[in-house]
C-alpha positions in Angstrom: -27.1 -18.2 -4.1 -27.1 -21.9 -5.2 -23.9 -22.6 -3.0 -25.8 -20.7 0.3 -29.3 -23.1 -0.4 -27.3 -26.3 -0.5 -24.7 -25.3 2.6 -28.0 -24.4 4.3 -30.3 -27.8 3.3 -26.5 -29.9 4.1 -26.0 -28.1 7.7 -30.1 -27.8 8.6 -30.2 -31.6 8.6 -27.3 -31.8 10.6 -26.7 -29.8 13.4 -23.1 -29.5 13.5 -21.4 -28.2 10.7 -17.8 -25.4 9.3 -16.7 -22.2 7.2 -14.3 -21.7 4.3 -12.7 -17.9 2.0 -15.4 -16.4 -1.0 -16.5 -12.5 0.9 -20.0 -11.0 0.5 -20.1 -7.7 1.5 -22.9 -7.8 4.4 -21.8 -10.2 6.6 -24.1 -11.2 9.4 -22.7 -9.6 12.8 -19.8 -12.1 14.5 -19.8 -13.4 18.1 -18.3 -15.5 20.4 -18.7 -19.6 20.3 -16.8 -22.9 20.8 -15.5 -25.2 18.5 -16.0 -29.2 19.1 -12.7 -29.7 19.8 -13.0 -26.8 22.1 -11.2 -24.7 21.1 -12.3 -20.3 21.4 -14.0 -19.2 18.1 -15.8 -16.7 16.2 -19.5 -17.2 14.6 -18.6 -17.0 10.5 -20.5 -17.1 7.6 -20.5 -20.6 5.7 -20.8 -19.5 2.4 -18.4 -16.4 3.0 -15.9 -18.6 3.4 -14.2 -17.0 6.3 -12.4 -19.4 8.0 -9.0 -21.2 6.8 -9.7 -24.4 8.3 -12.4 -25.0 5.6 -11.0 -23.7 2.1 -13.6 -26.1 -0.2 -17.6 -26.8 -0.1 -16.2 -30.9 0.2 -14.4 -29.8 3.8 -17.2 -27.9 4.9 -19.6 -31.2 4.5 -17.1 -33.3 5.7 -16.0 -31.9 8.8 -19.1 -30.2 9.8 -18.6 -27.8 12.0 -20.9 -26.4 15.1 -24.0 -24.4 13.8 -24.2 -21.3 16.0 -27.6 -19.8 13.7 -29.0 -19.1 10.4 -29.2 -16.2 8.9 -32.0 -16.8 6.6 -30.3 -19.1 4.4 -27.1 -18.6 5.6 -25.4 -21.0 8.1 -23.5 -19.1 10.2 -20.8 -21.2 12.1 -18.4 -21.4 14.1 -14.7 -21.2 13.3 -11.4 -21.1 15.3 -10.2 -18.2 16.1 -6.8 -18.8 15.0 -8.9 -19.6 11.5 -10.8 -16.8 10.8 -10.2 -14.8 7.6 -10.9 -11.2 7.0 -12.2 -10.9 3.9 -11.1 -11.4 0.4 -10.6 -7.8 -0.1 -8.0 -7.9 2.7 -10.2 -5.2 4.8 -10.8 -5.4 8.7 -14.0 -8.1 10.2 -17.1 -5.4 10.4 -16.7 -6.9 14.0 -13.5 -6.6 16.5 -12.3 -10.2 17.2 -13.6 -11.1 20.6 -11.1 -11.9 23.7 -10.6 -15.7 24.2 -12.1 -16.7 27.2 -9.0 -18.3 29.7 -9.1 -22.2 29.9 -8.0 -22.0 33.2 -7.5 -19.5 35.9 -2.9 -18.4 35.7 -1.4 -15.3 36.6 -2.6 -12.5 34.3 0.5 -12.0 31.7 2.3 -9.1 32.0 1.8 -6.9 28.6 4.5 -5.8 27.0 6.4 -2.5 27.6 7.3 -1.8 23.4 4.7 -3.0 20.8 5.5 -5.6 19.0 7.7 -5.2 15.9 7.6 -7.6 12.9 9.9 -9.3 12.0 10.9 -9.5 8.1 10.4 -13.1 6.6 11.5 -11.7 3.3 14.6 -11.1 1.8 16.3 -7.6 2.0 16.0 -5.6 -1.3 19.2 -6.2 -3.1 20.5 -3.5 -5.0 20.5 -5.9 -8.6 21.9 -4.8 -11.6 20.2 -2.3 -14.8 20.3 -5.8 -17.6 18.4 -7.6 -15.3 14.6 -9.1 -16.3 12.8 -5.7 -16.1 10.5 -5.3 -19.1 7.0 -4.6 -18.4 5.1 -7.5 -17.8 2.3 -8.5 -20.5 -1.0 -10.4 -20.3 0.8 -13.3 -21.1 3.4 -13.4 -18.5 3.1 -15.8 -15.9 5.3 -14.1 -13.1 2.7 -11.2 -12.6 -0.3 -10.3 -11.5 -0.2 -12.6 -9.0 -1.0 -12.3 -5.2 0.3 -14.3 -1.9 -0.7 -12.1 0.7 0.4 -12.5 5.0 -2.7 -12.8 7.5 -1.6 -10.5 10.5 -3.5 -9.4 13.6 -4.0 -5.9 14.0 -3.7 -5.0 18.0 -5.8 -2.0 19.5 -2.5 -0.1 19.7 -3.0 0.2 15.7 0.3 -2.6 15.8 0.8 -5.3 13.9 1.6 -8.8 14.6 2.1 -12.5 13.1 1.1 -14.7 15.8 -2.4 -14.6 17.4 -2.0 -12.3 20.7 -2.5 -13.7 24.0 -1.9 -10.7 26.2 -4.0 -8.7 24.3 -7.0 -9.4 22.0 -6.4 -8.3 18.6 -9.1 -5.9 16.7 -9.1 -8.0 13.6 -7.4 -10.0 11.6 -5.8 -8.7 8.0 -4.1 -9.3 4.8 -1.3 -7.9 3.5 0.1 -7.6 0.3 -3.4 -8.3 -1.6 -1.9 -5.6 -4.0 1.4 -6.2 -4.1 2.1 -3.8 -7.3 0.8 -0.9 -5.5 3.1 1.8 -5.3 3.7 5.0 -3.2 5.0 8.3 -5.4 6.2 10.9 -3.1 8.9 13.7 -3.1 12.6 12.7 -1.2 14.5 15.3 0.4 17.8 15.2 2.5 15.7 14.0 5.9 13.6 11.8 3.5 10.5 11.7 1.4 8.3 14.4 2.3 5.0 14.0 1.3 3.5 11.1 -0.6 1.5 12.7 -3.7 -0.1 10.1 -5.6 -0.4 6.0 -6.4 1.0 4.2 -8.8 1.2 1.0 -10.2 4.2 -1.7 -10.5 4.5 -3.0 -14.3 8.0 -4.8 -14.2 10.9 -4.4 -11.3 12.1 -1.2 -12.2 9.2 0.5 -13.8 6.3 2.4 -12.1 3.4 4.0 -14.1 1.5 6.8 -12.4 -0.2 9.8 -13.4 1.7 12.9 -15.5 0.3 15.5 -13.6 2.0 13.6 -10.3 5.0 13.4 -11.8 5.3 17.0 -12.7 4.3 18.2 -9.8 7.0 16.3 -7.9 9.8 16.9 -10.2 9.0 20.4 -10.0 9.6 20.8 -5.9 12.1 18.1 -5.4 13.3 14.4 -6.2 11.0 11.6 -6.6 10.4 8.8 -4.3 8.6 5.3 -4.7 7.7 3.1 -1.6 6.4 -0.7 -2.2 5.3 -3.0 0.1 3.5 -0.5 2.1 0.2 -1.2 4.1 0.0 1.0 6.9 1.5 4.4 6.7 0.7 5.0 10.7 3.5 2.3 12.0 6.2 0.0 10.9 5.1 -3.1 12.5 3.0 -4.2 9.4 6.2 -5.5 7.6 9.5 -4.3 5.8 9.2 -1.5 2.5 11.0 -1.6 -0.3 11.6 2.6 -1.1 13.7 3.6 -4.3 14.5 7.5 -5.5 13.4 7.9 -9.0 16.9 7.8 -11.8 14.7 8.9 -14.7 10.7 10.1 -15.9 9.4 10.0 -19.0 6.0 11.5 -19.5 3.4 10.7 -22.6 4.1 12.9 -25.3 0.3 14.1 -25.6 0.1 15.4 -21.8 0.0 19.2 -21.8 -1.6 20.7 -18.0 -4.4 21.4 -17.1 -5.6 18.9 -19.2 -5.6 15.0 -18.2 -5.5 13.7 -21.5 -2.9 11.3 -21.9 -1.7 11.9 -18.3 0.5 9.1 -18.0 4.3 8.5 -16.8 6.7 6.2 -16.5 9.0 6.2 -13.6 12.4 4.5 -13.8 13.4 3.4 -9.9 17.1 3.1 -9.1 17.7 0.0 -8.9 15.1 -3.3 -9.5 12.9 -4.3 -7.0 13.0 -7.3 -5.1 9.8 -9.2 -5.9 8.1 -10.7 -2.6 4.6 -11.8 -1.2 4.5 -7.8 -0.8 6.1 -6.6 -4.2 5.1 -8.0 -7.4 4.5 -6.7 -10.9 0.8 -6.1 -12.6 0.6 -7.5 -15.7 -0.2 -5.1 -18.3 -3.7 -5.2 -20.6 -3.3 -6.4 -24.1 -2.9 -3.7 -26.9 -6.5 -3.0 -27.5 -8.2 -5.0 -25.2 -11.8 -4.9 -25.0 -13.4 -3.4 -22.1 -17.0 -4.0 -21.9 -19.3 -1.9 -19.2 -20.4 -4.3 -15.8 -16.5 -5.6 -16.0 -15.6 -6.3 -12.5 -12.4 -4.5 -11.3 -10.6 -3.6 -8.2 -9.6 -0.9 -6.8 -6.6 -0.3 -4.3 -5.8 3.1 -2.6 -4.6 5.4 0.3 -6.1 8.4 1.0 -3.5 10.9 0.5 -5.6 14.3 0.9 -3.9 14.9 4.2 -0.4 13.8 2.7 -0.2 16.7 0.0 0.6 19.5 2.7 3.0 16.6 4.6 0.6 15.7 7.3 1.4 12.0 8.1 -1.9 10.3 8.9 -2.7 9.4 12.7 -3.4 5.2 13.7 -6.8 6.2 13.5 -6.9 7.9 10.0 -8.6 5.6 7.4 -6.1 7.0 5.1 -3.6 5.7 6.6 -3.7 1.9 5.5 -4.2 0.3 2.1 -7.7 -0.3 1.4 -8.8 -2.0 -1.3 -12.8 -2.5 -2.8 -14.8 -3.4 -5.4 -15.7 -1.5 -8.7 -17.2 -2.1 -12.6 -17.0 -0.6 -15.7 -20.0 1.7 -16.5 -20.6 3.6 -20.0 -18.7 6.6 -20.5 -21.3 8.7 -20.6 -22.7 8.1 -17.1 -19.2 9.9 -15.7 -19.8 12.4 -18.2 -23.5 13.4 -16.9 -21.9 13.1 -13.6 -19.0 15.5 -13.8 -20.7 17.8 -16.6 -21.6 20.9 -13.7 -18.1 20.9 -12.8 -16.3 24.5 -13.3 -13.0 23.0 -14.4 -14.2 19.8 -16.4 -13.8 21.9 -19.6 -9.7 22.4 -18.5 -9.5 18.7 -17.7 -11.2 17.3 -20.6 -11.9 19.9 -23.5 -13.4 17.8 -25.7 -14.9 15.9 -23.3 -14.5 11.8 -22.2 -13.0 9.6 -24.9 -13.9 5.5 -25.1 -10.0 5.5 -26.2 -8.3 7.5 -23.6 -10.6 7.0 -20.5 -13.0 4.6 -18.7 -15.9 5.5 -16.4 -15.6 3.2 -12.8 -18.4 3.1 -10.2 -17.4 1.9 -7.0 -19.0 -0.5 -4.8 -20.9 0.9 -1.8 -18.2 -0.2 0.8 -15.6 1.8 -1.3 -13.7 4.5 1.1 -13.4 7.6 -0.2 -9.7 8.1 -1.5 -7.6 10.8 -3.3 -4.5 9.5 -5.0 -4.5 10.0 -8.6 -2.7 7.1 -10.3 -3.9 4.9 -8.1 -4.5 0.9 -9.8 -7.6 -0.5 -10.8 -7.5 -4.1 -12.1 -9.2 -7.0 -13.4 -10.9 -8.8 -10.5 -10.2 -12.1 -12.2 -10.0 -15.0 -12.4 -6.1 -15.2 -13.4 -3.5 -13.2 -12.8 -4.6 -9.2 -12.4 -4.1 -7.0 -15.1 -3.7 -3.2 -15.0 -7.1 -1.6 -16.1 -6.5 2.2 -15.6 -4.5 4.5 -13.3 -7.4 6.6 -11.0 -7.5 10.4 -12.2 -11.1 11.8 -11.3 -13.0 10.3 -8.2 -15.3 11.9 -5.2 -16.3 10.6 -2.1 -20.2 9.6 -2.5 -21.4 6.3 -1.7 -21.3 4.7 -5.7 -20.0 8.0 -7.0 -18.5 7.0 -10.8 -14.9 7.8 -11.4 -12.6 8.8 -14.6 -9.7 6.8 -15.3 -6.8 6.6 -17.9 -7.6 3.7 -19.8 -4.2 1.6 -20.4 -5.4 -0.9 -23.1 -4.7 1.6 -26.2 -1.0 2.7 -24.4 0.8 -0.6 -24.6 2.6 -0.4 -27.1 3.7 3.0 -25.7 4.7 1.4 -22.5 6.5 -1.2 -23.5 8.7 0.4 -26.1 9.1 3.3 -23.0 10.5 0.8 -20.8 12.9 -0.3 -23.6 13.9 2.8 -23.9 14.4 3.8 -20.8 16.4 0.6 -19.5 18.6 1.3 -22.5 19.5 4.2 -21.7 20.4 3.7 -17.8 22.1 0.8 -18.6 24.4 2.6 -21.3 24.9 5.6 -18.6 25.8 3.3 -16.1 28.8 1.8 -18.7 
């Protein structure tokens, strides 16, 4: 509030004025303006922070940028549209980026005949070796938990490109690899996976966590696959994958279906990943870690309902592209009044929510709904993310709270796992 009234008194007294990369949920609507070097732009909010060419309050003042209104006190101005930023959630403008207006009358460009593909600007996953660096990575590392996402422009084909269109106006502008330790758990046959089941979460290059209950169900109906890297399940033009079959699972010794306590598994991929802007390790909580309610997290997911029978989502599907929103930590007890009238709560949980095993998340209002059990949640900062909780009970109602496997008390667990586990692949492999 302090930064909007002194970007509004600054900007008021002079009437041009420019943007810069903080995201508050309701943004004022977008529309079409002119920078003063005349360049085609989009109307942004200042104290959003959506444009590139402004990243600080100093730049803002500085190069003041043209005013197109105020939004109460919010100077909304205007920004190049080469510039603009989606927000820091890495989620589509509420608004489709208008269509430059020509500078001068050409021939009309032809469009193309293929949508355009992406081309890779990272390097190909290398097959590595089982002694290299792939221990889970703690609080204290300082190679995880880190985030370096790509701006693309998504086309009204549902395509993906790097460079700002000129045949065609792009629907928005968004970020990839804003989760870069999201993970994909799925089931591989001989044409390929064949249904992705659940989330998981990256904790060091050859380790993903996810949910027990996924992993039994997928060992139980074929091999299991990881994907990373992903962002769009609809197309291929949002950037190369990284996919790995699964050489070993080891679930928590306490998991015993139908109940979700301690339903947690590590899964040991194939060979290490490559670590990109679109692959990178969590870091894991401290053993213990406090985790006091109103703690800001966030969430990253697919919806997966459709993928459990093997239906691929459409272009159009929400589910098919990563989204990722805000939540916080609320007492345990307000999941439990929550999910107390449900028939099977008893199965899940028989003696009920525990402040060691669990931890009750309410989403933020702009959260799509999502079904993919072992899906991250993670500190929201600042510093590198850590790994929260792996999504096990959730709905679909605006600010509906959610149950989650609380990873602070299983450190120790993981970490002595992964030992274990990259032991023992590395003395079959001898």
């Amino acid at each position: 509030m302090r930064l909007a009234v002194l970007v509004a008194a600054v900007l008021a007294a002079v009437p041009c004025a420019h943007a810069a990369s903080i995201f508050f949920p309701e943004m004022p609507p977008t529309d079409r303006c002119e920078t003063r070097d005349g360049r085609p732009g989009l109307c942004v909010s200042a104290t959003a922070r959506r444009c590139a060419a402004f990243p600080t309050l100093s730049s803002l003042l500085t190069l003041r940028p043209r005013v197109c209104r105020f939004d109460a006190i919010d100077p909304i101005v205007c920004c190049a549209l080469s510039d603009v930023l989606p927000d820091t959630l890495g989620q589509l403008s509420s608004t489709e980026v208008p269509t430059p207006p020509p500078t001068q009358p050409t021939q009309p460009p032809t469009p193309p005949t293929q949508p355009p593909t992406l081309p890779s600007t990272e390097p190909a996953p290398t097959k590595g070796s089982t002694d290299a660096p792939t221990a889970a990575h703690t609080a204290d590392s300082s190679s995880c938990g880190i985030t370096d996402p790509e701006r693309l422009f998504l086309l009204g084909s549902g395509e993906y490109q790097r460079e700002l269109p000129v045949a065609e106006p792009p629907r928005g502008v968004v970020q990839v690899g804003t989760a870069p330790w999201t993970a994909l758990v799925g089931l591989r046959t001989a044409e390929g996976p064949l249904a992705w089941l659940c989330g998981g979460a990256l904790v060091s290059e050859k380790v993903v966590l996810t949910a027990a209950h996924c992993a039994e169900a997928g060992s139980a109906h074929g091999s299991l696959a990881v994907r990373l890297g992903e962002h769009d399940l609809a197309t291929d033009t949002d950037g190369a994958t990284q996919e790995f079959a699964v050489q070993s699972v080891r679930i928590h010794p306490g998991f015993q279906q139908p109940a979700q306590r301690d339903d947690l598994a590590l899964l040991l991929l194939d060979r290490p990943a490559t670590v990109t802007r679109r692959v990178r390790p969590v870091c894991l909580p401290r053993q213990g870690e406090p985790l006091p309610a109103d703690t800001l997290l966030v969430a990253a997911a697919f919806d997966l309902s459709g993928e459990l029978g093997g239906a691929q989502p459409t272009a159009t599907a929400s589910g098919g592209r990563l989204a990722r929103h805000s939540a916080s930590v609320a007492p345990l007890q307000v999941c439990s009044q929550q999910f107390e009238g449900l028939p099977h709560l008893g199965f899940i949980f028989p003696q009920g929510l525990m402040e060691s095993s669990e931890v009750c998340v309410v989403r933020s209002q702009d959260a799509p709904c999502s079904h993919d059990s072992g899906g991250p949640l993670v500190t929201a900062g600042p510093g590198p993310s850590r790994l929260v909780g792996l999504r096990l009970l959730s709905g679909c109602q605006q600010q509906q709270p959610e149950v989650a496997l609380r990873l602070d008390n299983y450190v120790d667990f993981i970490e002595t796992t992964t030992a274990e586990m990259l032991e023992e692949a590395k003395q079959t492999s001898v």
